[in-house]
C-alpha positions in Angstrom: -5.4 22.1 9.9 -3.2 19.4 8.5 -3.5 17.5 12.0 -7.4 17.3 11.3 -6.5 16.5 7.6 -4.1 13.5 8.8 -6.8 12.4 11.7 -9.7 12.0 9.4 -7.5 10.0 7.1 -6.2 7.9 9.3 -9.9 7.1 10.5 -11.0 6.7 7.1 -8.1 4.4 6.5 -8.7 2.4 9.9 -12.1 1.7 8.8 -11.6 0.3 5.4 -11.6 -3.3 5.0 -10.7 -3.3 1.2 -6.5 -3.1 0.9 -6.6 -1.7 -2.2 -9.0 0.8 -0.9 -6.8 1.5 2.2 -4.3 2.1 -0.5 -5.9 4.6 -2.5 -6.2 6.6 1.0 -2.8 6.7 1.7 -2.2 7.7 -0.8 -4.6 10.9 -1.2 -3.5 11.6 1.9 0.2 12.0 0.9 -0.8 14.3 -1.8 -3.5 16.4 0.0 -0.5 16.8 3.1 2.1 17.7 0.1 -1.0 20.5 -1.6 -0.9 21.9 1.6 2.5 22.2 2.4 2.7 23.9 -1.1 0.0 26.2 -0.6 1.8 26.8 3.1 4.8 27.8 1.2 3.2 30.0 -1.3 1.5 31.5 1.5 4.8 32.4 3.5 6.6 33.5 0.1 3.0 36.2 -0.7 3.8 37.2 2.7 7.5 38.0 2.8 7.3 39.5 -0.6 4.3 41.7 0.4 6.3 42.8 3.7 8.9 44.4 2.4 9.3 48.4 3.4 11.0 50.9 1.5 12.2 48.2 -1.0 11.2 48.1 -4.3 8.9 45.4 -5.4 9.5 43.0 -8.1 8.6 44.4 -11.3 8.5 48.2 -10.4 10.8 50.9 -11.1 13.4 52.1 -8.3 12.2 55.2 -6.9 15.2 58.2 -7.1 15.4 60.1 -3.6 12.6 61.4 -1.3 10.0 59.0 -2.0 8.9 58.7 1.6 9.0 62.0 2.2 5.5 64.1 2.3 5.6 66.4 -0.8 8.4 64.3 -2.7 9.0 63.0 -6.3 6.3 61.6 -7.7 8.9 58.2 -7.7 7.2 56.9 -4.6 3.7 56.4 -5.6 5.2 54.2 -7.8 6.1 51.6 -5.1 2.5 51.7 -3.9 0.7 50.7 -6.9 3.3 47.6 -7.0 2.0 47.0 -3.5 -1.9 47.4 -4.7 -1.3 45.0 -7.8 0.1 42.6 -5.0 -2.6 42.4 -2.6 -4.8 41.3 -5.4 -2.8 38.6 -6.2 -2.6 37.4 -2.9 -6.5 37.7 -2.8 -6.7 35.8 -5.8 -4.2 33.2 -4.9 -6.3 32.9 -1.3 -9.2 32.3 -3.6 -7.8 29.5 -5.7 -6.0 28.2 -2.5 -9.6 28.3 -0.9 -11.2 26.1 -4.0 -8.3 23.2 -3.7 -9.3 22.9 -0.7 -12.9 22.8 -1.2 -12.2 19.9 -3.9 -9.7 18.2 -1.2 -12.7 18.6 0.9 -15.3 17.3 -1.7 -12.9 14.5 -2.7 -12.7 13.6 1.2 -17.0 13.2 1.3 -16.6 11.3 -1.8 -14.3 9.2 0.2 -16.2 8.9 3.3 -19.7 7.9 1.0 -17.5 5.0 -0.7 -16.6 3.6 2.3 -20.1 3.7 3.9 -20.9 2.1 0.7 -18.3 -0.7 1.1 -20.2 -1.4 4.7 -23.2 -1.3 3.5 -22.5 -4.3 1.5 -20.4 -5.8 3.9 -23.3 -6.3 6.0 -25.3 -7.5 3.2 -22.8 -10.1 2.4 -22.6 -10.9 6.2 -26.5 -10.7 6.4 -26.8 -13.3 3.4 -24.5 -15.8 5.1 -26.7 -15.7 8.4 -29.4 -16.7 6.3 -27.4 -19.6 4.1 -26.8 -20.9 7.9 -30.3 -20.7 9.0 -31.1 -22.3 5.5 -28.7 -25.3 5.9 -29.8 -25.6 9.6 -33.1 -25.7 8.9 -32.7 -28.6 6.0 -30.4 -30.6 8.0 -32.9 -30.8 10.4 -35.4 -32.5 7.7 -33.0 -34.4 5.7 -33.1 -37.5 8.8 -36.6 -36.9 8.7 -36.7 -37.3 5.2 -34.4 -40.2 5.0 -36.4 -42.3 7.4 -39.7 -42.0 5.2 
């Protein structure tokens, strides 16, 4: 994912003209690699603390004895309902992880239109100066006539 993220900047930034503009992109793309090398992290961390076995998960009571054991205290039920009240935080972390990068994505195509933009008139500047020529050709060819009258 982050190779697709660093390609398609690295296009976006080839085809801008504007420095400051070229700029700006390298700049989003540092922070958008940086997001996702946070949300990579958080990801690994959700994952490691989720893993554990037999442990005792942050923020629950130690079990005493025989929790693991069919028909034992009622200590061990304790440790699964930390790891329910987990998975829904990893859910909901997914889910915000999910809308950064929808808005990385939606900043991206905001991106992609302000460059098209910036051609756009690019080629209407360029377009303009082909006529100015044509213009200036076409009254330097009259001007001798015009002098001679």
């Amino acid at each position: 994912m982050k190779a697709d993220v660093v390609q398609q900047f690295e296009k976006l930034i080839q085809e801008a003209t504007d420095p400051a503009t070229q700029q700006s992109l390298q700049t989003q793309e540092t922070k958008t690699l940086a997001d996702l090398d946070a949300e990579e992290q958080k990801d690994l961390q959700s994952t490691s603390s989720g893993c554990t076995t037999g442990a005792t998960q942050p923020g629950t009571a130690p079990t005493s004895g025989g929790g693991s054991t069919p028909g034992g205290n009622a200590g061990g039920s304790n440790t699964g309902s930390g790891n329910a009240g987990s998975g829904n935080a990893v859910v909901e972390m997914r889910v915000a992880e999910m809308r950064v990068v929808e808005m990385q994505v939606v900043e991206m195509q905001v991106v992609e239109m302000r460059v098209a933009e910036m051609r756009v008139a690019e080629m209407q500047v360029v377009e303009m100066r082909v006529r100015q020529a044509a213009v200036r050709r076409a009254t330097g060819l009259r001007r001798p006539a015009a002098n001679r009258g």
